[in-house]
BAFI-3210 file (N, C-alpha, C; in Angstrom, 3 decimals, decimal comma, padded with zeros to 6 digits):
// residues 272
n [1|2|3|4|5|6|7|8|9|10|11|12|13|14|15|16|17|18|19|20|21|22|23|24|25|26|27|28|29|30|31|32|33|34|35|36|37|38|39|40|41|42|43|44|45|46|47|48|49|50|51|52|53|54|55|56|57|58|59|60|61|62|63|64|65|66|67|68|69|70|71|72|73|74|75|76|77|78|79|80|81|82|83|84|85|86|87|88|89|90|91|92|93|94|95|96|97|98|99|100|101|102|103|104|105|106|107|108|109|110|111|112|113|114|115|116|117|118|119|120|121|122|123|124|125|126|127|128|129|130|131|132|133|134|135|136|137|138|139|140|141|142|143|144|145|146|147|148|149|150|151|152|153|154|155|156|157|158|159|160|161|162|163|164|165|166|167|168|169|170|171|172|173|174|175|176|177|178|179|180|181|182|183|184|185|186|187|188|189|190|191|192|193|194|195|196|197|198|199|200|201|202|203|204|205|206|207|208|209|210|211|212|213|214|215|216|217|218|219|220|221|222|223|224|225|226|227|228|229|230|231|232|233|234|235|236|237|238|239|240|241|242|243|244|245|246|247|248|249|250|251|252|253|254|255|256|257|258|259|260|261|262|263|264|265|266|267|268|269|270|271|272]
n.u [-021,594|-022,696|-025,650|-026,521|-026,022|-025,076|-026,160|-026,062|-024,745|-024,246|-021,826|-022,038|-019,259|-019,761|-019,865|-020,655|-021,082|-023,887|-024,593|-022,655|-023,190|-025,811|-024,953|-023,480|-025,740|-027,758|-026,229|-026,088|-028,822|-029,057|-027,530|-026,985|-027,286|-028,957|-027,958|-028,836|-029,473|-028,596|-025,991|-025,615|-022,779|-022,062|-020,481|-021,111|-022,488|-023,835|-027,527|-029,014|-027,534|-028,542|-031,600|-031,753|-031,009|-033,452|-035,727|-035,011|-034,747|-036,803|-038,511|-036,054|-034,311|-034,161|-033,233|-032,498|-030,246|-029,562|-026,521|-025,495|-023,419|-021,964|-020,290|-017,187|-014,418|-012,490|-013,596|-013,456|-012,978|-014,670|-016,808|-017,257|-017,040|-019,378|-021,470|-020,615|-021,590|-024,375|-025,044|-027,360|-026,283|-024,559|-022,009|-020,186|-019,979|-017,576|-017,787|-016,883|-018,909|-017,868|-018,070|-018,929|-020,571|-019,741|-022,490|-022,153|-020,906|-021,754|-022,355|-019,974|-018,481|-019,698|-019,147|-016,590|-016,721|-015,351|-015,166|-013,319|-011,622|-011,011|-011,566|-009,863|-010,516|-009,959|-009,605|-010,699|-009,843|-011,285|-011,128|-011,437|-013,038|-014,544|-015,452|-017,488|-018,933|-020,402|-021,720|-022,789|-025,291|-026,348|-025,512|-024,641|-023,549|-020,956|-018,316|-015,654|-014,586|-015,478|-014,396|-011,969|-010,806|-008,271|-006,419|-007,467|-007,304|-007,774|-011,079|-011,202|-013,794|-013,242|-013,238|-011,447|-009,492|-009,193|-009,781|-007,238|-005,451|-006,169|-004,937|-002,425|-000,062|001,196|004,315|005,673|003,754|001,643|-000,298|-001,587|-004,523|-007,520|-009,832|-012,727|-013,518|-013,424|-014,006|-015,597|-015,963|-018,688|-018,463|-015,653|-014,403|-015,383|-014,457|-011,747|-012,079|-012,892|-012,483|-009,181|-009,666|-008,065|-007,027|-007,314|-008,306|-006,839|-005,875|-004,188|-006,144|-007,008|-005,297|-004,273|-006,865|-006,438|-003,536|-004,232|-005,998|-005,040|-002,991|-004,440|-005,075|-006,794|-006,946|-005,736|-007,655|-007,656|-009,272|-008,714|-009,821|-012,365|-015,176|-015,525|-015,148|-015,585|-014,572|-015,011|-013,824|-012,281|-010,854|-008,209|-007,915|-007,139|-003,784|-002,552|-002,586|-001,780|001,491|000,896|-001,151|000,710|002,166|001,157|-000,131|002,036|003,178|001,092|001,711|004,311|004,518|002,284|-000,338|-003,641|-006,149|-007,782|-007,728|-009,412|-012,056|-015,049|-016,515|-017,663|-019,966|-021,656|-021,816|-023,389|-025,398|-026,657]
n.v [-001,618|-003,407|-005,496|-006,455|-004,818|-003,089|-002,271|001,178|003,480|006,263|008,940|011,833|014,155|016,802|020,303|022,793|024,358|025,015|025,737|025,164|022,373|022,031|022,731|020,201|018,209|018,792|018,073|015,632|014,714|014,678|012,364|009,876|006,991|006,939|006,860|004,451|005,380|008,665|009,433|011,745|012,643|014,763|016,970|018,087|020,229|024,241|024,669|025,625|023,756|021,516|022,662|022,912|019,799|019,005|020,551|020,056|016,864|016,241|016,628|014,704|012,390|010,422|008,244|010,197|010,360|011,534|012,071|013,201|014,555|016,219|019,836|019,260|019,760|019,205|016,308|013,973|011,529|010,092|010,698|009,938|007,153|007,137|007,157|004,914|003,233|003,231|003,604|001,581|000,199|-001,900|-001,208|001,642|005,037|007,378|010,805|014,747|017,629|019,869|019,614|018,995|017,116|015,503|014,186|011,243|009,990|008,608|006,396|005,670|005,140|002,571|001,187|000,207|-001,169|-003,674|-006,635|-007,210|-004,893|-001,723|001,812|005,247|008,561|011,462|015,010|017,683|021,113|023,897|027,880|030,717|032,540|031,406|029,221|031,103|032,001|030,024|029,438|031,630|031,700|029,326|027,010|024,162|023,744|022,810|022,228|020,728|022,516|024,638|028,106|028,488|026,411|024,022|021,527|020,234|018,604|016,161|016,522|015,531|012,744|009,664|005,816|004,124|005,314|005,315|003,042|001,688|003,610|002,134|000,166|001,437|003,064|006,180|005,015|006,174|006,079|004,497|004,395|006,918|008,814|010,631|011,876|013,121|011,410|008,376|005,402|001,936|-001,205|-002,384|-004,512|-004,795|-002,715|-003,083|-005,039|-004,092|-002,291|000,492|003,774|005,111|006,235|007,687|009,506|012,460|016,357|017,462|015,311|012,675|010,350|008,940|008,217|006,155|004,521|003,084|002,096|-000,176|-001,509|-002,114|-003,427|-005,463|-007,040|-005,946|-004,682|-001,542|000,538|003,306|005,410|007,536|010,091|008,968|009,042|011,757|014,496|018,014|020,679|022,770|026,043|026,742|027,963|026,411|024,371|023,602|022,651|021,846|018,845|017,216|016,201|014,200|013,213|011,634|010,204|008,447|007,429|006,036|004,473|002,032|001,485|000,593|-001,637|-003,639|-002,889|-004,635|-003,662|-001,010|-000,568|001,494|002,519|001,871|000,180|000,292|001,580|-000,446|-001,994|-000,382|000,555|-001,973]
n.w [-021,553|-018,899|-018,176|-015,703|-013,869|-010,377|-007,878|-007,312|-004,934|-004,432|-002,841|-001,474|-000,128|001,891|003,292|004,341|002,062|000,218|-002,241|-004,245|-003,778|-005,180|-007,617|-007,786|-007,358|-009,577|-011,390|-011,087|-011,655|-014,116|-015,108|-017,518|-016,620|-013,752|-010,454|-007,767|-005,192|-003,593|-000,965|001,201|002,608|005,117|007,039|009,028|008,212|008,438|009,505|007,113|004,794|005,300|005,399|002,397|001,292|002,380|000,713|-001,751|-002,198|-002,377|-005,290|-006,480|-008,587|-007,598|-004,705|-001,658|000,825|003,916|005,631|008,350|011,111|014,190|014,119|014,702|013,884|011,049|009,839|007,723|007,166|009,506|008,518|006,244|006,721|008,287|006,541|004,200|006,018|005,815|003,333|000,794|-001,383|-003,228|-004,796|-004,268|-005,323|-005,010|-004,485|-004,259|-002,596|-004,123|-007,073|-010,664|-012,556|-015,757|-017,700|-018,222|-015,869|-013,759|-015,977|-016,675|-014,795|-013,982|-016,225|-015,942|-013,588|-011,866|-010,301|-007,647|-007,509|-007,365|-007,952|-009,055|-010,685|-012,482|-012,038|-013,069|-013,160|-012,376|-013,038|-010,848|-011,786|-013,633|-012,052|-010,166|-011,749|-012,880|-010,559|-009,992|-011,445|-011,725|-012,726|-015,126|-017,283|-019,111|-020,462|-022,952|-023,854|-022,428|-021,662|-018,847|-017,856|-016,112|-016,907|-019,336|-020,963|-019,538|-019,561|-021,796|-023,118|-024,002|-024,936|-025,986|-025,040|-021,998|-021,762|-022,453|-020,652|-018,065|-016,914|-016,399|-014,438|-012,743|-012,288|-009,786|-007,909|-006,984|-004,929|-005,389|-005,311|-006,004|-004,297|-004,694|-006,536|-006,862|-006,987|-005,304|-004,554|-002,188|000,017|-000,176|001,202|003,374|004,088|005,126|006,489|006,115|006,186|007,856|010,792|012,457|011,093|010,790|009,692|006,553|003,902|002,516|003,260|001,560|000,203|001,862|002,624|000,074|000,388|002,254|001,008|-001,824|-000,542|000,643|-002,019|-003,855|-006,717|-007,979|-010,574|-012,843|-014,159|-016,517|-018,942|-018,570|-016,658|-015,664|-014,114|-012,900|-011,115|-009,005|-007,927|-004,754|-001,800|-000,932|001,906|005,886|005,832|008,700|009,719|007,867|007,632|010,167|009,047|006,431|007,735|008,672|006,759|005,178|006,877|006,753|004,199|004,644|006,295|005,307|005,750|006,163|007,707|009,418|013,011|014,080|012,523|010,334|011,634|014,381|013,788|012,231|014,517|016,217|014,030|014,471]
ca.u [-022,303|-023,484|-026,721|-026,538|-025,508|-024,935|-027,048|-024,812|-024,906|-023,287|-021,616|-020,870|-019,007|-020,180|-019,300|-021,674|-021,039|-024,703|-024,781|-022,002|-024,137|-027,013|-024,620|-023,492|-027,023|-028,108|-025,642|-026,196|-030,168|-028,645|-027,060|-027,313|-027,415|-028,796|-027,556|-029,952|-029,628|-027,546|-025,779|-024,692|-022,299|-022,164|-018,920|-021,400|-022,358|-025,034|-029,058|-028,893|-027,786|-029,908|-033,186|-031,674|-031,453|-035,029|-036,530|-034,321|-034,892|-038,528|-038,397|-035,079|-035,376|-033,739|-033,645|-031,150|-030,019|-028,726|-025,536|-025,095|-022,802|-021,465|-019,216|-016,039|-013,336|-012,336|-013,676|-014,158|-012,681|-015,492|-018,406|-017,139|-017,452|-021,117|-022,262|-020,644|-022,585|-026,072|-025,499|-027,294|-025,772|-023,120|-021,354|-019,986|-019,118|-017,399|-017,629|-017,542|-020,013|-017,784|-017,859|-019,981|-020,389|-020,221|-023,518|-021,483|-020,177|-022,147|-022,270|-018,377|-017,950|-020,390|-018,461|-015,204|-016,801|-014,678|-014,180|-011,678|-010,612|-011,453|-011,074|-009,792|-010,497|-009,375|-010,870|-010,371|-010,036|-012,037|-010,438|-012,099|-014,037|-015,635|-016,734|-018,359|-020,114|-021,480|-022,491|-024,350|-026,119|-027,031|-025,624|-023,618|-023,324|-019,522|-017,495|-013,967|-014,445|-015,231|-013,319|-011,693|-010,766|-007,137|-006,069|-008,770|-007,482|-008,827|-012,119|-011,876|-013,932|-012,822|-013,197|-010,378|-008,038|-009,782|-009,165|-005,812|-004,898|-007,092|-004,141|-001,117|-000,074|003,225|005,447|006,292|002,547|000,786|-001,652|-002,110|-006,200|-008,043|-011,079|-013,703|-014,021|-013,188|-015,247|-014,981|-017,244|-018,661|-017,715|-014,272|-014,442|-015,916|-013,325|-010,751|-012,646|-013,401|-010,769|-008,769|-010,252|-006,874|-006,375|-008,460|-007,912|-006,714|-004,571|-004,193|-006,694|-007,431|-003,898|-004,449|-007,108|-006,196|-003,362|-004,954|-007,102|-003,994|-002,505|-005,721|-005,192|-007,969|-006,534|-006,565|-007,985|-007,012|-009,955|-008,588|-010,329|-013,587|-015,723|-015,272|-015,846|-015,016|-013,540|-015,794|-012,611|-012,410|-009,583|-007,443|-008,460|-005,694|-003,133|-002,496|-002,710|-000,563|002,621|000,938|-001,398|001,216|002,789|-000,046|000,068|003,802|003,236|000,468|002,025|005,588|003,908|001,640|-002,009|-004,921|-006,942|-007,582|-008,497|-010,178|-012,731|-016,592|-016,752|-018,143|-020,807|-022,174|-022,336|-024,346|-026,368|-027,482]
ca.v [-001,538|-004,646|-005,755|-006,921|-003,746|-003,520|-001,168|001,779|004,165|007,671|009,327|013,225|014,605|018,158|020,616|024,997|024,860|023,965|026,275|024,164|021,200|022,487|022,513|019,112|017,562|018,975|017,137|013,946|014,527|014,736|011,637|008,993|006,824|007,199|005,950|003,875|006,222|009,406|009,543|012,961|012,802|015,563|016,851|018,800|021,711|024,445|024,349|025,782|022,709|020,657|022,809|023,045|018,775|018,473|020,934|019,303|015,433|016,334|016,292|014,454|011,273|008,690|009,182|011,246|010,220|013,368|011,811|014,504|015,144|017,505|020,167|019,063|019,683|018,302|014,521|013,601|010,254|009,700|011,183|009,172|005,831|006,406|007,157|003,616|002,065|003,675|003,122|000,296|000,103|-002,870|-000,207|003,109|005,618|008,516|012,128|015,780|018,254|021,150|018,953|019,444|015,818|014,698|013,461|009,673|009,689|007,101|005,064|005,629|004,166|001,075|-000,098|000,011|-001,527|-005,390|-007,049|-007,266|-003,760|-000,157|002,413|006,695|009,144|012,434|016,338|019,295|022,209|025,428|028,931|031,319|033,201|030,360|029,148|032,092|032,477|029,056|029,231|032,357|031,513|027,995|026,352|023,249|023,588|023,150|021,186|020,378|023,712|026,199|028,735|028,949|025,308|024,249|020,825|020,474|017,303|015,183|016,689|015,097|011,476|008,682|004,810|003,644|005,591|004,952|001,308|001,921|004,045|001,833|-000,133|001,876|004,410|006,828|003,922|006,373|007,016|003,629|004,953|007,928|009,149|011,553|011,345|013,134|010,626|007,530|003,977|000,656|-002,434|-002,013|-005,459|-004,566|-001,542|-003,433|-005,950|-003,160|-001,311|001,726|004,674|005,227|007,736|008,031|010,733|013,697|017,141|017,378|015,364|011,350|009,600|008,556|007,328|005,835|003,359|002,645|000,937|-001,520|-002,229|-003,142|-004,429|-006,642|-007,824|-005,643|-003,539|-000,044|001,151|004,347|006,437|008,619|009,799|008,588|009,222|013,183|015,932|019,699|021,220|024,310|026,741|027,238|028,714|025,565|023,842|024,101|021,376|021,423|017,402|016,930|015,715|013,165|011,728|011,371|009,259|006,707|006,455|005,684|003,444|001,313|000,712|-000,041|-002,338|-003,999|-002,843|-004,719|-003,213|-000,385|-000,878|002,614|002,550|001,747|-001,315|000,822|001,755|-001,574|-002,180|000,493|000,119|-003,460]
ca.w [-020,269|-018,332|-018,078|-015,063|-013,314|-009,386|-006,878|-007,065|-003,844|-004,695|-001,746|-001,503|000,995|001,621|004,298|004,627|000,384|-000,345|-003,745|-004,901|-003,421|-005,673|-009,266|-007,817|-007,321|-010,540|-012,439|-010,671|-012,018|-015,418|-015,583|-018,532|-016,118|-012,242|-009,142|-007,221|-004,156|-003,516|000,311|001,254|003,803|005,834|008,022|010,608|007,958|009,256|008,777|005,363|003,964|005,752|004,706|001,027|001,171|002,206|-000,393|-002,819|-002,013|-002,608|-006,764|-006,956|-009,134|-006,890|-003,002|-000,875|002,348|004,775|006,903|009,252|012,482|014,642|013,880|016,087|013,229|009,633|010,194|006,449|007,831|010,173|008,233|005,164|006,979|008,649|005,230|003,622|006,476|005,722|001,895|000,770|-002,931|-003,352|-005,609|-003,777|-005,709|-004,131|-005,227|-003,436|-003,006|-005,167|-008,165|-011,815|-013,244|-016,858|-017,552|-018,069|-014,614|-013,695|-016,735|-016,688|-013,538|-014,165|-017,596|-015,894|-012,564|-012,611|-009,175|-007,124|-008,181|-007,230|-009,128|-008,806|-011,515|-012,404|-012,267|-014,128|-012,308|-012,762|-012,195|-009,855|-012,550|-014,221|-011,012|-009,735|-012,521|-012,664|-009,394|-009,657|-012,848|-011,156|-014,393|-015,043|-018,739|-019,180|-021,615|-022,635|-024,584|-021,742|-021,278|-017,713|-017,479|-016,386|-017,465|-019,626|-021,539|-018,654|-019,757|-023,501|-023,149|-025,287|-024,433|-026,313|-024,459|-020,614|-021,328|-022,706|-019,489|-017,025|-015,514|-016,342|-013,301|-012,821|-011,522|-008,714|-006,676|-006,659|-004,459|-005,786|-005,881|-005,722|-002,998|-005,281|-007,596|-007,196|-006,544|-004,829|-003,583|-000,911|000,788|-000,295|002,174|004,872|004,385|005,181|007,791|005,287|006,245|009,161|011,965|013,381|010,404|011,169|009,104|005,337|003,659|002,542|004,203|000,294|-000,236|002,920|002,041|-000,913|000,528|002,320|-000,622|-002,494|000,640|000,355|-003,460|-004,832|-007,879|-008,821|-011,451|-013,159|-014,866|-017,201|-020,464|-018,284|-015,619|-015,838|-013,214|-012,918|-009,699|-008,447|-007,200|-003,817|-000,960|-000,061|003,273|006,459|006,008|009,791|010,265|006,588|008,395|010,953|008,150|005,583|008,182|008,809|005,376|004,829|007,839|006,058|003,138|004,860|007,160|004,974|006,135|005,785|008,197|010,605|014,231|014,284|011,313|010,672|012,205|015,311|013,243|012,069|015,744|016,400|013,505|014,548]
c.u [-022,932|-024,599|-027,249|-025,911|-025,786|-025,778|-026,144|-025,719|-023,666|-023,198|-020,957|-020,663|-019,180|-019,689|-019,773|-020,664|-022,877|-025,291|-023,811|-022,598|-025,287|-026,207|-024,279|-024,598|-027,562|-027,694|-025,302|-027,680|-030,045|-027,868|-027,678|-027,713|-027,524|-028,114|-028,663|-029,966|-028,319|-027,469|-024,628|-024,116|-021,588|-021,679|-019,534|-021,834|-024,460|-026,375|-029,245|-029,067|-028,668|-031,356|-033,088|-031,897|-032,653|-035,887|-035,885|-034,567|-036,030|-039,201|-036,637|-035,167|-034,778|-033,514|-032,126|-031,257|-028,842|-027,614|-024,883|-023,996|-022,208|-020,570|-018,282|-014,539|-013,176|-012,405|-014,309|-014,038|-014,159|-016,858|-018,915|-017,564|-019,221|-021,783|-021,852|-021,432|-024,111|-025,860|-026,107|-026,818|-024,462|-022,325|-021,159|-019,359|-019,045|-017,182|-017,363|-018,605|-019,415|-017,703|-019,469|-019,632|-020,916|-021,238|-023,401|-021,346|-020,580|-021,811|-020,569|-018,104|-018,291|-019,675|-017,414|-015,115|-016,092|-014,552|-013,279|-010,535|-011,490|-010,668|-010,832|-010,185|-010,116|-010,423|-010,137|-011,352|-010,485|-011,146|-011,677|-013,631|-014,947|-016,722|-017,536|-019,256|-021,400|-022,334|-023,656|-025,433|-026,900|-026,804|-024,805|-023,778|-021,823|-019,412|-016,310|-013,380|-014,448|-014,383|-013,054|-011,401|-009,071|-007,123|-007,382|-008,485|-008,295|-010,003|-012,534|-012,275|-013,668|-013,199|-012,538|-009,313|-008,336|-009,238|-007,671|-005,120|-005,720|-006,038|-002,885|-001,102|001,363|003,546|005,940|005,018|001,564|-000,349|-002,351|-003,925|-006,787|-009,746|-012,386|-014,106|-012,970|-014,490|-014,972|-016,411|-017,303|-018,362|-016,373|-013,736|-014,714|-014,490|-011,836|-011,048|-012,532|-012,033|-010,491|-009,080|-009,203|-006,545|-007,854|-007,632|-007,739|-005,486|-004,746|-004,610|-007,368|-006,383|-004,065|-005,400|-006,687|-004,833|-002,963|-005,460|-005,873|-003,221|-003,060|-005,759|-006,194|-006,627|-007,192|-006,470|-008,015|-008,125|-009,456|-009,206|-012,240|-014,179|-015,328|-015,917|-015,208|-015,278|-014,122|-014,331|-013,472|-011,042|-009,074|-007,840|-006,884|-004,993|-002,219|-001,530|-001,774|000,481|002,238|000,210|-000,411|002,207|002,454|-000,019|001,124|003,687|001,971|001,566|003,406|005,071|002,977|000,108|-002,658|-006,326|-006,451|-008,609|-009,207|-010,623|-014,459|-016,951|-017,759|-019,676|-021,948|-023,173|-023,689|-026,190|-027,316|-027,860]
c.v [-002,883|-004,544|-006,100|-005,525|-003,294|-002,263|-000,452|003,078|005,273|008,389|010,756|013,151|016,397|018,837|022,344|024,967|024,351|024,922|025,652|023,179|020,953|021,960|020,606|017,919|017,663|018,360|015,739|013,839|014,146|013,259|010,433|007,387|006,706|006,319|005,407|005,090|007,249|010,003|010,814|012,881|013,878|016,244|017,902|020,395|022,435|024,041|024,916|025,081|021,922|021,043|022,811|021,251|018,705|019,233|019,698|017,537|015,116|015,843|015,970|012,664|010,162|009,242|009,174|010,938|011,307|012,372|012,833|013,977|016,072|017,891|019,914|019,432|018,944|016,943|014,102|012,150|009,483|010,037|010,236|007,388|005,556|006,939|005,925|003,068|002,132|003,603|001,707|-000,343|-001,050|-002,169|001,174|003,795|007,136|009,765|013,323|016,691|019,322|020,242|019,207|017,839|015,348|013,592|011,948|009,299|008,221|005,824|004,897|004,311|002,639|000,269|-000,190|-000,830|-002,776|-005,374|-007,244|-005,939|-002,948|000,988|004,287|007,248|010,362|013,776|017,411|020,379|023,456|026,980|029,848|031,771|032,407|029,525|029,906|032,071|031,231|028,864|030,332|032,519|029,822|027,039|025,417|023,082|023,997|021,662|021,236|021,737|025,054|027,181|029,002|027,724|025,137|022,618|020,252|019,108|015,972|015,549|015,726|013,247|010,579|006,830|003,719|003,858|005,238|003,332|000,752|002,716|003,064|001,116|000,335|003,342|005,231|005,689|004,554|006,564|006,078|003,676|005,945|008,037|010,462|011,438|012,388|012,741|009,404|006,293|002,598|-000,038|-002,228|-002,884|-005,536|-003,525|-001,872|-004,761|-005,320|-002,058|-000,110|002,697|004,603|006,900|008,456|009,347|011,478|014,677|016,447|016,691|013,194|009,984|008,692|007,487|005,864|004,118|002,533|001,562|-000,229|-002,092|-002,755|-003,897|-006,025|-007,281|-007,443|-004,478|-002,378|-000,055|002,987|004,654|007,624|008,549|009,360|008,988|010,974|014,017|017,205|019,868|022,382|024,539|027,161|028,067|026,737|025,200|023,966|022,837|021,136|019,861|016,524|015,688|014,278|012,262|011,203|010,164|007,898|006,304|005,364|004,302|002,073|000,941|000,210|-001,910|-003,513|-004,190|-003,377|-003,988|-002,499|-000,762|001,135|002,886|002,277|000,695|-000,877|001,157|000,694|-001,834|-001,431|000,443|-001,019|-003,433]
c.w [-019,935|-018,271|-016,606|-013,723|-011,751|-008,828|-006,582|-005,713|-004,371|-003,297|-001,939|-000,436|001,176|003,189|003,938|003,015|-000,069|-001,730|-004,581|-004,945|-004,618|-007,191|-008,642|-007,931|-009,245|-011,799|-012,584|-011,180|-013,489|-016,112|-016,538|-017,747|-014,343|-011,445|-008,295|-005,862|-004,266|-001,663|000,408|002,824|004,392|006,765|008,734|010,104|009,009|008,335|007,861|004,861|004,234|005,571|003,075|000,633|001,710|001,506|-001,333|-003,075|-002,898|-004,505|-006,986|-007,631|-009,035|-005,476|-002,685|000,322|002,497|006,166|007,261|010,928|013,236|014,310|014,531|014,811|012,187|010,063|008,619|006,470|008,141|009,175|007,009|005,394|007,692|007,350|004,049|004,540|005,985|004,143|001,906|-000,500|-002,317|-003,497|-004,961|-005,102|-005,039|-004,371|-004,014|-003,423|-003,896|-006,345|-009,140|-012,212|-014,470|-017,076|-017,992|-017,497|-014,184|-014,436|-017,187|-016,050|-013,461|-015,277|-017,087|-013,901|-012,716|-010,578|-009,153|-007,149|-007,449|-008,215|-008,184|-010,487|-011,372|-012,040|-012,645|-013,304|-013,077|-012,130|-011,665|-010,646|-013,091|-013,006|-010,093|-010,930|-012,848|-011,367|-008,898|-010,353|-012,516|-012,465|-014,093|-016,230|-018,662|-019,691|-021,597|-023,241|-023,700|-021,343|-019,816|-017,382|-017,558|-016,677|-018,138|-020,440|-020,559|-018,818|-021,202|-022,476|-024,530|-024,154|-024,809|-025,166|-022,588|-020,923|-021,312|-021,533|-017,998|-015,940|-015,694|-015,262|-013,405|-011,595|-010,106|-007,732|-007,165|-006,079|-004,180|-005,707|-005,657|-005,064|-003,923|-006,303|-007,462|-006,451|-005,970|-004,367|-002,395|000,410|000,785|001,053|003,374|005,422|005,149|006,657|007,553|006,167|007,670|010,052|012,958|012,376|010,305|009,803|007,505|005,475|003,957|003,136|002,717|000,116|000,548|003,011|001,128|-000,821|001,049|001,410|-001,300|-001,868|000,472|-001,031|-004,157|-005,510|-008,340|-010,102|-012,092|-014,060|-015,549|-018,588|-020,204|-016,838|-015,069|-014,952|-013,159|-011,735|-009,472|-007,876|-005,922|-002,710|-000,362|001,566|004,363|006,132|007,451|009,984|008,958|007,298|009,004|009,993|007,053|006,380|008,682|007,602|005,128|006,077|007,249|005,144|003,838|005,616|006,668|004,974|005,585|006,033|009,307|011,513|014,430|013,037|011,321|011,346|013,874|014,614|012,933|013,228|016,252|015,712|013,680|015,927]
res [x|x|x|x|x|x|x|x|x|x|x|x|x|x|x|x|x|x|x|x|x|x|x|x|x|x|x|x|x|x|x|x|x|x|x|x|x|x|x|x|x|x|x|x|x|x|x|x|x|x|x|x|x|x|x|x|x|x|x|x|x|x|x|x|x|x|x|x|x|x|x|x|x|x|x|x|x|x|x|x|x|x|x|x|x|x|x|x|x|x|x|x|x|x|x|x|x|x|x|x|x|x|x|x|x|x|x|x|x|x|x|x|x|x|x|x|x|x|x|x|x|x|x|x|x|x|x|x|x|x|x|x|x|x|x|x|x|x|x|x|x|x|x|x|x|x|x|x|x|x|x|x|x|x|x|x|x|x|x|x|x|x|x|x|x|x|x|x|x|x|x|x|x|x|x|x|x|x|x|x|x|x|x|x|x|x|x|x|x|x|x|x|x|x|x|x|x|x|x|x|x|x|x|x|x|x|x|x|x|x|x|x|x|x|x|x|x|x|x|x|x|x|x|x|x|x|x|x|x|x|x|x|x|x|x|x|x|x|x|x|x|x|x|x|x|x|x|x|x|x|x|x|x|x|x|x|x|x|x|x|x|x|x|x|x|x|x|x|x|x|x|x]
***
């Protein structure tokens, strides 16, 4: 672990789950090491969550910013970029709100932080039963041992084998990730104009950055073996918009994207 260790800004994305929200918070309190701030970004859910984040903020033991907007439809796009602007952490790291996080997560993410790079990690999925029951027991005690866990080897930590998998990928899905856990600089993101708002709904707006970012000469990084989260089960989201984003993607990378003209850069503006 560095000594020298960067102002990290943790970003959920949450959306009317705020009892998932609750095991997720709880296991961001738990960590070995905190995040200087935690930015919940917010895809327009109702006042629930929003009175559950301001009890909750209240004894939480680094501060919580609430990025909220209107409901208008799946904008994880949009909600995702006015919550990199309002971070003030150098260091994003990006999680969801159904997620349980190995009390390392953090200090995962910080030993394997290196410029010039960003990083994805993996998650081990929960089946229905295990996450009902954690969720009505308010618990996040789960290991590589619990029962109800499906690929559960991505649960074992090691830091031999994380370094030993850190830059090897399947040769066929380069920009493979997975959007509740992975991390990047945050001038890297600005350099890129954080995701594209042209992809609304579910569905590779992850891939999507990612590559520009390698477009851009920053390298992924591959977390396996480290930086560990568990997958609250839920019902699949619509994949509607599938089709047209898988084709902005495919159109980035053919194309060579650096940057999108519809991204935070509106934001900035605003902000200043």
């Amino acid at each position: 672990m560095k000594n020298n260790k960067p102002k990290v800004s943790l970003i959920i994305a949450t959306y009317n789950w705020p009892d998932a929200l609750d095991l997720c918070l709880s296991s961001i309190a738990s960590q070995t090491i905190l995040p200087d701030e935690v930015v919940i970004a917010d895809d327009g859910s109702k006042e629930d969550t929003a009175t559950y984040i301001q009890v909750k903020r209240n004894n939480f033991p680094c501060p919580v910013v609430h990025v909220w907007h209107e409901d208008i439809g799946f904008r994880l796009t949009v909600i995702r970029n006015k919550a990199i602007v309002k971070a003030t952490g150098d260091y994003i790291i990006q999680i969801d709100g159904d997620v349980i996080l190995n009390k390392h997560f953090i200090e995962d993410h910080l030993t394997m932080a290196q410029e010039r790079c960003f990083a994805t990690g993996s998650r081990i999925m929960m089946t229905r039963e295990l996450s009902v029951d954690l969720l009505h027991g308010k618990s996040v005690a789960i290991s590589p041992f619990t029962k109800g866990l499906r690929n559960r080897l991505n649960a074992c930590r090691s830091s031999l084998l994380a370094n030993y998998f850190r830059f090897r990928y399947k040769k066929d899905s380069p920009h493979y990730m997975k959007g509740c856990n992975m991390a990047f600089w945050k001038k890297d993101l600005l350099a890129v104009n954080g995701y594209n708002e042209d992809m609304t709904g579910w569905g590779y707006e992850d891939n999507e950055i990612a590559a520009r970012l390698i477009n851009s000469g920053i390298r992924k990084q591959y977390l396996k073996f480290y930086g560990i989260v568990y997958h609250i089960y839920h019902p699949l989201s619509s994949h509607d918009r599938e089709t047209i984003n898988a084709d902005i993607f495919r159109d980035a990378v053919k194309e060579g994207s650096t940057y999108c003209k519809n991204g935070l850069d509106k934001y900035i503006l605003i902000k200043n």
